[in-house]
C-alpha positions in Angstrom: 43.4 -16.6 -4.3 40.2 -17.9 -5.6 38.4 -15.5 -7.9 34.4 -14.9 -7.4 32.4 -13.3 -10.5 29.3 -12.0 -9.5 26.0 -11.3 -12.1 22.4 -10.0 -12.3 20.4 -10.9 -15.1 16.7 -10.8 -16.7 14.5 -8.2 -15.0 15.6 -5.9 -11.4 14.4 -6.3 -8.4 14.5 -4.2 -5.2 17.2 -6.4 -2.9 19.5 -6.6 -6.3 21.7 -4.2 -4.8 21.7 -5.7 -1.4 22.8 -8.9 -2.6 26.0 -7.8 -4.3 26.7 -5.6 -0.9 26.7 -9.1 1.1 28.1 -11.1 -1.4 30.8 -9.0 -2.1 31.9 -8.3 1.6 31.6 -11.8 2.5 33.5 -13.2 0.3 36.1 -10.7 0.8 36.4 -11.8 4.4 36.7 -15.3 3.7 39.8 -14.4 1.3 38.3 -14.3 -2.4 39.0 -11.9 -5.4 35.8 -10.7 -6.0 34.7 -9.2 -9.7 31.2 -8.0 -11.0 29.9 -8.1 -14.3 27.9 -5.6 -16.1 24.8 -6.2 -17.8 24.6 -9.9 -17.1 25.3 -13.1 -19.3 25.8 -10.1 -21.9 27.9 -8.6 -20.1 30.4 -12.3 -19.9 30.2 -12.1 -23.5 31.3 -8.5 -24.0 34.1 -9.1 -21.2 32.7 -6.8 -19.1 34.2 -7.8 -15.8 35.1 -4.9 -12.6 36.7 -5.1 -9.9 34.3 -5.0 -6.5 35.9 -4.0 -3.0 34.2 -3.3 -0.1 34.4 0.1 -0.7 32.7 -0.2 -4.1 29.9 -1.8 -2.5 29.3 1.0 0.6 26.2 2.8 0.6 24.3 0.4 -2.1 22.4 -1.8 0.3 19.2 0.9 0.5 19.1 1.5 -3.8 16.9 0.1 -5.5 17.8 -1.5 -8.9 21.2 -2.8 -9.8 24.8 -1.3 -9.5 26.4 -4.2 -12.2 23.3 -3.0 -14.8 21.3 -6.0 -16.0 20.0 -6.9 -19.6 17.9 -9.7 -21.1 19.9 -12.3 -23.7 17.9 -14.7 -25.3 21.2 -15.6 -27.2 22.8 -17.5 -24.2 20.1 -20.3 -24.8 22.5 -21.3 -27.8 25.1 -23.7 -26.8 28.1 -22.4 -28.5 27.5 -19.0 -27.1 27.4 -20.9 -23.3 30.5 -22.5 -24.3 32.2 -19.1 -25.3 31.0 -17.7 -22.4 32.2 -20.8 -20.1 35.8 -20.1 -21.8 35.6 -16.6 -21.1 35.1 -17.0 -17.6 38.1 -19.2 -17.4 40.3 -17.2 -19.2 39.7 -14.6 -16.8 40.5 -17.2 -13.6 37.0 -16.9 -12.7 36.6 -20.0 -9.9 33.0 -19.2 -8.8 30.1 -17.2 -10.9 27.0 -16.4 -8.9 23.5 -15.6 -10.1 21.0 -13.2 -8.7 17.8 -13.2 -10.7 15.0 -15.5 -12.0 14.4 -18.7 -12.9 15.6 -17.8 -16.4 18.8 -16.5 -14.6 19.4 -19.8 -13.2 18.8 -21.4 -16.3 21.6 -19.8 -17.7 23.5 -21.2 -14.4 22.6 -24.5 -15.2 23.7 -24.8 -17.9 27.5 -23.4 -17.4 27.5 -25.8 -14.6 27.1 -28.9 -16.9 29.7 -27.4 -19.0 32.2 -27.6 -15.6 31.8 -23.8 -14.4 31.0 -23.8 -10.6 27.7 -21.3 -10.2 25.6 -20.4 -7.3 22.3 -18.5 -7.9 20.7 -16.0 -5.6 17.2 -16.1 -6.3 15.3 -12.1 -7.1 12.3 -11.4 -8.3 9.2 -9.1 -8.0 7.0 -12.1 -9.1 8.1 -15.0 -6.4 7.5 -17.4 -9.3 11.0 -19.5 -8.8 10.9 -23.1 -7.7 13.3 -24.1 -5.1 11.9 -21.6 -2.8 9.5 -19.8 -1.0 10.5 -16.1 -1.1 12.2 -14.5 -3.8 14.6 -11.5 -2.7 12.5 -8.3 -4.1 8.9 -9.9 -3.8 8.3 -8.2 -0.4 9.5 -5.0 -1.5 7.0 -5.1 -4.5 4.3 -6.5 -2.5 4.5 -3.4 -0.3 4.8 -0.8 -3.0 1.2 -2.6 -5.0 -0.4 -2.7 -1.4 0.4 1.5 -0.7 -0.7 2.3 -4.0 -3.3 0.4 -4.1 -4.7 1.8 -0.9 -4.8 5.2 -2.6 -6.6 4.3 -5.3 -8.9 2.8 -3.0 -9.8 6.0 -1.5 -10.5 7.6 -4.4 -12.2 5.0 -5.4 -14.4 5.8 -2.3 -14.8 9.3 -3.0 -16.1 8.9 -6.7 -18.1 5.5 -6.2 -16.2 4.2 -8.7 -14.4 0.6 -9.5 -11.3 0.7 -9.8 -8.9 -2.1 -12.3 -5.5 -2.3 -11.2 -2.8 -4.5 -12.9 0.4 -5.6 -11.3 3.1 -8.4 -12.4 2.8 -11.9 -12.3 3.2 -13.0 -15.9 2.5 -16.9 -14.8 2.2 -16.7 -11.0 -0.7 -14.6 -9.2 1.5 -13.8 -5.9 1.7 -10.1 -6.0 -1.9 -9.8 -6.9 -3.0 -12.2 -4.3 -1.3 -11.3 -1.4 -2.2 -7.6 -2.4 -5.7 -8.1 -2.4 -5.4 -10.1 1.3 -3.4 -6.9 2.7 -5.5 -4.1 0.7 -8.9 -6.1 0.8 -9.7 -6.2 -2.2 -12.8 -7.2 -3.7 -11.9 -9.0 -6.6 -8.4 -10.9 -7.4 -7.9 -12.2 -10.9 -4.6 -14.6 -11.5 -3.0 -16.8 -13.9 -3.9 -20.1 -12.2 -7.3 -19.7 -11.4 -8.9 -17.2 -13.5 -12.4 -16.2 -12.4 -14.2 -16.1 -15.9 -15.3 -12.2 -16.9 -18.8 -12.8 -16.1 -18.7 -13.9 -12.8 -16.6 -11.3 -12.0 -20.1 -8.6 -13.2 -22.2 -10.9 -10.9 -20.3 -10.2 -8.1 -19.6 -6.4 -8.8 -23.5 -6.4 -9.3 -24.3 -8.7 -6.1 -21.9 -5.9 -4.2 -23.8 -2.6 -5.3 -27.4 -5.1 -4.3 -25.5 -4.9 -0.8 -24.7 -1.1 -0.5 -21.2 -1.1 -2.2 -21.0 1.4 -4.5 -16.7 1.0 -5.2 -14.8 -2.1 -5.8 -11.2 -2.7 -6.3 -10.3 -5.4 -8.8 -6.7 -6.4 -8.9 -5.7 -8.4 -12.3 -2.3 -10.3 -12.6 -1.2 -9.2 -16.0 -1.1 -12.8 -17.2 -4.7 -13.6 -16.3 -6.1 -11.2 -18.4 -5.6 -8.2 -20.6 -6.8 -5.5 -17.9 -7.7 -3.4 -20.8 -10.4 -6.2 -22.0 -11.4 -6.2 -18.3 -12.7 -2.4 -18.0 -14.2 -3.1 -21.7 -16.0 -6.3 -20.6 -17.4 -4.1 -17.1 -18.2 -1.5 -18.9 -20.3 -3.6 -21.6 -22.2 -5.6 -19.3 -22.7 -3.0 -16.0 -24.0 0.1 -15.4 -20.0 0.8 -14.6 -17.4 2.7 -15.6 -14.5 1.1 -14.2 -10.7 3.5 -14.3 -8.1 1.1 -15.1 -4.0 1.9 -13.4 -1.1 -0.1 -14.5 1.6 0.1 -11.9 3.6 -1.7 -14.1 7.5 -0.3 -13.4 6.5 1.1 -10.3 6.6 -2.5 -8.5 10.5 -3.1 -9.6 12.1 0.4 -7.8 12.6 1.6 -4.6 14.9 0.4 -2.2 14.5 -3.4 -0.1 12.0 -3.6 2.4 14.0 -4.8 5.7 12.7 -8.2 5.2 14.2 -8.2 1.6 17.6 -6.8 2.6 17.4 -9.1 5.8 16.9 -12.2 3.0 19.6 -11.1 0.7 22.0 -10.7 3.5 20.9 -14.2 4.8 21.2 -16.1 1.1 24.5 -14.3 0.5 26.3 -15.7 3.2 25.0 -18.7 3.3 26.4 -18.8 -0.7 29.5 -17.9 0.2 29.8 -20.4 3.1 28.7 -23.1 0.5 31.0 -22.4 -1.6 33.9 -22.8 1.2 32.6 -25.9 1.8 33.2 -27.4 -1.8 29.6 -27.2 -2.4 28.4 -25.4 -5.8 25.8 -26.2 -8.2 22.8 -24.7 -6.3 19.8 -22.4 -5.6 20.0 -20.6 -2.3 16.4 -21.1 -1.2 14.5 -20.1 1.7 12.3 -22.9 2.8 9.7 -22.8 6.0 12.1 -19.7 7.4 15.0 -21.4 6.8 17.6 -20.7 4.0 18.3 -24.2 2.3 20.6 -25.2 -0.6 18.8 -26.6 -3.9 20.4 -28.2 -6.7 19.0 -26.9 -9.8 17.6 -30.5 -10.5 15.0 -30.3 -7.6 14.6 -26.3 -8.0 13.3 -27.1 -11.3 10.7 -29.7 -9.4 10.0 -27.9 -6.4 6.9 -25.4 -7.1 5.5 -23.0 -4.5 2.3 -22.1 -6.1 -0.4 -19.6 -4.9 -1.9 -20.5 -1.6 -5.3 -22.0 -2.6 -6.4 -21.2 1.3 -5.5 -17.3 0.8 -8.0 -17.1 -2.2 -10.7 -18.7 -0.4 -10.0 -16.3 2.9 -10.2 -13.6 0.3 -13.4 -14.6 -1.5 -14.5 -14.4 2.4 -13.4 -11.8 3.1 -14.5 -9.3 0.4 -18.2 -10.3 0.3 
C-alpha cells in the first residue's frame, strides 16, 4: 500500500482544512495509507507524522485555519536540511508528499522533487499571488471577509464624513485590495504594481469633496504603502482627518466560502487522480475554470497579475 504524507506550510488560509478533508478521503478510496504532518517542513524535520482516517477528517471541511498546524522555516532553503528531510520521508515509506500553501510552500516541493521525492502541491493563499494559477484556495474567502468589513466601515464613514484608510494583504500582489475596492466601491485602491503616488491620491480626495463627497474609502495593499504614512501624508496636505483599520488577521480565519471549499475539493481530487496516473511533480492549478496540472517549471513562469482592465473600471467607477 502506497503511503501519502500530507503538509501545510507558510501562512493559513481559509480552505486549508478543506483540502486535507478531500485529500485525505480520496486517497483513502483509491487504496493509499494516508499520514499528516504537523507544523509543516518543520514538522518532517521534527518527525512529526499522524495518522489521518476518514474519521479524523469529519467535520473539518467548514473550520477555518489548519488541523496539521502550520509554521514558517526559513531553514529548509538549506540543502542539507532538504536532504535530511528527503531521507526522513523515506524512512518513514512516505511514496507521495503533498503541499497546500504558497509559492514559498511549493518551493520547498521543488526542491524535494529534484532530490527524487514525488510531491504534488495544492495551491492556498489569502493573497492569490501564485503563478501556475488563477485562483488560490482561501482568496475568495478573504476577499469576502475585506469586502463585509469594509462595507461597515463605509457606513460609518457616511455617518461622520470622514475618510476612511483600510489596509488588507497583498505583500507583492494588489488582488485583495483590488477586487475589494470593485465589490465595496471604493474610491481609491492603492497596490504594489501600480502605486498611485500620495499626491495624486489628495487631488482626487480634494476633486471628490469639489463634487459633494464628503467620505471616501481608500483601500491600501500593505505592500504599496505604509498605510500609517498614508493617513500622515492626508492629514498634512488636506483639511482631512483620515481613521486608518488594519484588518490584518481578520482576512486569514473563518471558515471557506463555498467557492473555496468547492476549489479545494476539485484540486484535491484531481491530485490524487494524478498521482494514480504516475504523474507527480506539479501545481494543481485552476486555469480559465478549469483545474490544470503545472509542473513547477512553468508555475514559476506563468504570472496572473492584477487585471489592468479592473483598475481602469474602478478609476471609473469611483469618480
Amino acid at each position: 500500500m502506497r503511503r501519502v504524507a500530507i503538509l501545510t506550510s507558510g501562512g493559513d488560509a481559509p480552505g486549508m482544512n478543506a483540502a486535507i478533508r478531500a485529500l485525505t478521503r480520496k486517497a483513502i478510496h483509491e487504496g493509499f495509507e494516508v499520514f499528516g504532518v504537523e507544523r509543516g517542513y518543520l514538522g518532517i524535520m521534527e518527525e512529526q507524522f499522524i495518522p489521518l482516517s476518514n474519521r479524523s477528517v469529519g467535520g473539518i471541511i467548514t473550520q477555518g485555519g489548519t488541523m496539521l498546524k502550520t509554521a514558517r522555516f526559513p531553514e529548509f532553503q538549506n540543502e542539507e536540511v532538504q536532504k535530511k528531510a528527503y531521507n526522513i520521508l523515506k524512512a518513514h515509506g512516505i511514496d507521495h508528499l503533498i503541499v497546500i500553501g504558497g509559492d514559498g510552500s511549493m518551493r520547498g516541493a521543488t526542491s524535494l522533487a529534484k532530490l527524487g521525492m514525488s510531491t504534488m502541491t495544492i495551491p492556498c493563499t489569502i493573497d492569490n499571488d501564485m503563478g501556475g494559477t488563477q485562483y488560490t484556495i482561501g482568496f475568495d474567502t478573504a476577499l469576502n471577509t475585506v469586502v463585509d468589513a469594509v462595507g461597515r466601515i463605509r457606513d460609518t464613514s457616511n455617518s461622520h464624513e470622514r475618510v476612511a484608510i483600510v489596509e488588507v494583504m497583498g505583500r507583492k500582489a494588489g488582488h485583495i485590495a483590488l477586487k475589494a475596492g470593485l465589490a465595496c466601491g471604493a474610491e481609491i485602491v492603492l497596490v504594489p504594481e501600480n502605486p498611485m503616488p500620495l499626491h495624486e491620491v489628495c487631488r482626487h480626495l480634494k476633486e471628490t469633496q469639489i463634487r459633494g463627497k464628503e467620505y471616501s474609502v481608500i483601500l491600501v495593499a500593505e505592500g504599496a504603502y505604509n498605510s500609517g504614512e498614508v493617513k500622515s501624508y492626508i492629514k498634512d496636505h488636506t483639511e482631512f482627518d483620515p481613521s486608518l483599520t488594519v484588518l490584518g488577521y481578520l482576512q486569514r480565519g473563518g471558515g471557506p466560502s463555498a467557492f473555496d471549499a468547492i476549489l479545494a475539493a476539485r484540486m484535491s481530487e484531481a491530485c490524487i487522480n494524478l498521482l494514480m496516473s504516475s504523474v507527480d511533480n506539479r501545481l494543481v492549478g485552476y486555469i480559465d475554470g478549469h483545474i490544470r496540472p503545472i509542473s513547477y517549471q512553468e508555475a514559476e513562469r506563468l504570472e496572473f497579475p492584477i487585471n489592468e482592465k479592473d483598475y481602469t473600471l474602478l478609476s471609473i467607477l469611483s469618480s
